[in-house]
C-alpha positions as CSV (number, residue, x, y, z in Angstrom):
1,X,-21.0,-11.5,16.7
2,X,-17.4,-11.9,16.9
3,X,-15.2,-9.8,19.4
4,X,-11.5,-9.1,20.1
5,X,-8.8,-7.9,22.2
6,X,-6.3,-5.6,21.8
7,X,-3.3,-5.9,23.5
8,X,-1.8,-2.2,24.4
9,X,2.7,-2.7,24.9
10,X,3.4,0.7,24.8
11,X,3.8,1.4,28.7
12,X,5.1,4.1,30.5
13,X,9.1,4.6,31.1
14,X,10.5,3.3,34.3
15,X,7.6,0.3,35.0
16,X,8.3,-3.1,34.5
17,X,7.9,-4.6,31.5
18,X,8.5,-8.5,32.5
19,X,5.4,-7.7,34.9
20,X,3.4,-5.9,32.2
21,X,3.6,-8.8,29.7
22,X,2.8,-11.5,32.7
23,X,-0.6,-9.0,32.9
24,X,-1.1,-9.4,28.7
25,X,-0.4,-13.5,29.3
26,X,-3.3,-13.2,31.9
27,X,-5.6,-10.8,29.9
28,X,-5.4,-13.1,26.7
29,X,-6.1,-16.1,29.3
30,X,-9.3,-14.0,30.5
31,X,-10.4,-13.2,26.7
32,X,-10.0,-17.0,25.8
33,X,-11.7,-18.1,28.4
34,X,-14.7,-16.0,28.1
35,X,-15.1,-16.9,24.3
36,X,-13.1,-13.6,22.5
37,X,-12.5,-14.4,18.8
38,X,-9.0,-12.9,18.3
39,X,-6.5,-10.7,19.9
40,X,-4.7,-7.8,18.1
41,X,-1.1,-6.2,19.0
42,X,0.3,-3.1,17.1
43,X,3.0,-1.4,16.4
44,X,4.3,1.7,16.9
45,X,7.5,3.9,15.4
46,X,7.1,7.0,17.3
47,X,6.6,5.7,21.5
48,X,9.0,8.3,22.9
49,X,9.0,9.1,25.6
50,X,7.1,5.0,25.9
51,X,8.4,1.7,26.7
52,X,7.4,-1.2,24.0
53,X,7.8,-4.7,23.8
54,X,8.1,-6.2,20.4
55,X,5.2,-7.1,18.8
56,X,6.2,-10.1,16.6
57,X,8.3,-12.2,19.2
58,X,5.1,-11.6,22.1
59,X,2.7,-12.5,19.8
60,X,4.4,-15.7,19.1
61,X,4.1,-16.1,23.0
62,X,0.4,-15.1,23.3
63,X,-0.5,-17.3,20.8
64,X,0.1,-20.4,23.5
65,X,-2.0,-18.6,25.4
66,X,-4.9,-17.9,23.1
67,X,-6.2,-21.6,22.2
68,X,-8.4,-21.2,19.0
69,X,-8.4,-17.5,19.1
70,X,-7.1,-16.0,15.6
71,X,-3.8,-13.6,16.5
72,X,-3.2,-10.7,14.5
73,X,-0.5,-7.7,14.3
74,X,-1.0,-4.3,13.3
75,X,1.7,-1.9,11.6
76,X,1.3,1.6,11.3
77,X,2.9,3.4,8.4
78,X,4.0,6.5,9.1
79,X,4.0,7.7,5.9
80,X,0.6,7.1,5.2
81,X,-0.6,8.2,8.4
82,X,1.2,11.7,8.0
83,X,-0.4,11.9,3.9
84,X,-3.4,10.7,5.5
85,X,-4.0,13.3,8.6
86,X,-3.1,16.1,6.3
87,X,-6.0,15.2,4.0
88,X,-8.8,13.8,6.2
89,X,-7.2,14.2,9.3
90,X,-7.9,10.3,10.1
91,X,-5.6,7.6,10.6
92,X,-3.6,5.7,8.3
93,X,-2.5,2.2,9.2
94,X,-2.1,-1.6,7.3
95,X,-3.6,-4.9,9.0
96,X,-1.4,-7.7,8.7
């Protein structure tokens, strides 16, 4: 069984996000270390009223952190997610 982390950077307004990301460099440190598979960070186009950090460029910094763990990023298309809800009322998204 394989398992994986995802890594949440949608925070709330006002905290700070230098210390938030230090916690997501220590949390992928934790999941390597105790044998994780892969780690996982999305991306969001509607965060108001959240803070976010940008998924491409702190993924390329987690992945010095993650050894031989597979990194992934995850894109939600609004579009398909608003087609989507009104027909199933599920979730729409697109794994990159």
């Amino acid at each position: 069984m394989k398992f994986g982390l995802i890594v949440s950077k949608q925070h709330p307004a006002g905290v700070s996000m230098v210390e938030r990301f230090r916690e997501h460099i220590e949390q992928v440190r934790a999941a390597r270390d105790a044998g994780f598979d892969l780690i996982v960070m999305g991306q969001h186009y509607l965060s108001t009223p959240f803070q976010e950090i940008q998924t491409l460029p702190s993924l390329a910094r987690l992945a010095a952190e993650a050894g031989s763990m597979r990194v992934g990023a995850r894109a939600a298309a609004a579009a398909a997610q608003s087609r989507r809800r009104r027909r199933t009322g599920g979730y729409a998204g697109c794994d990159l």
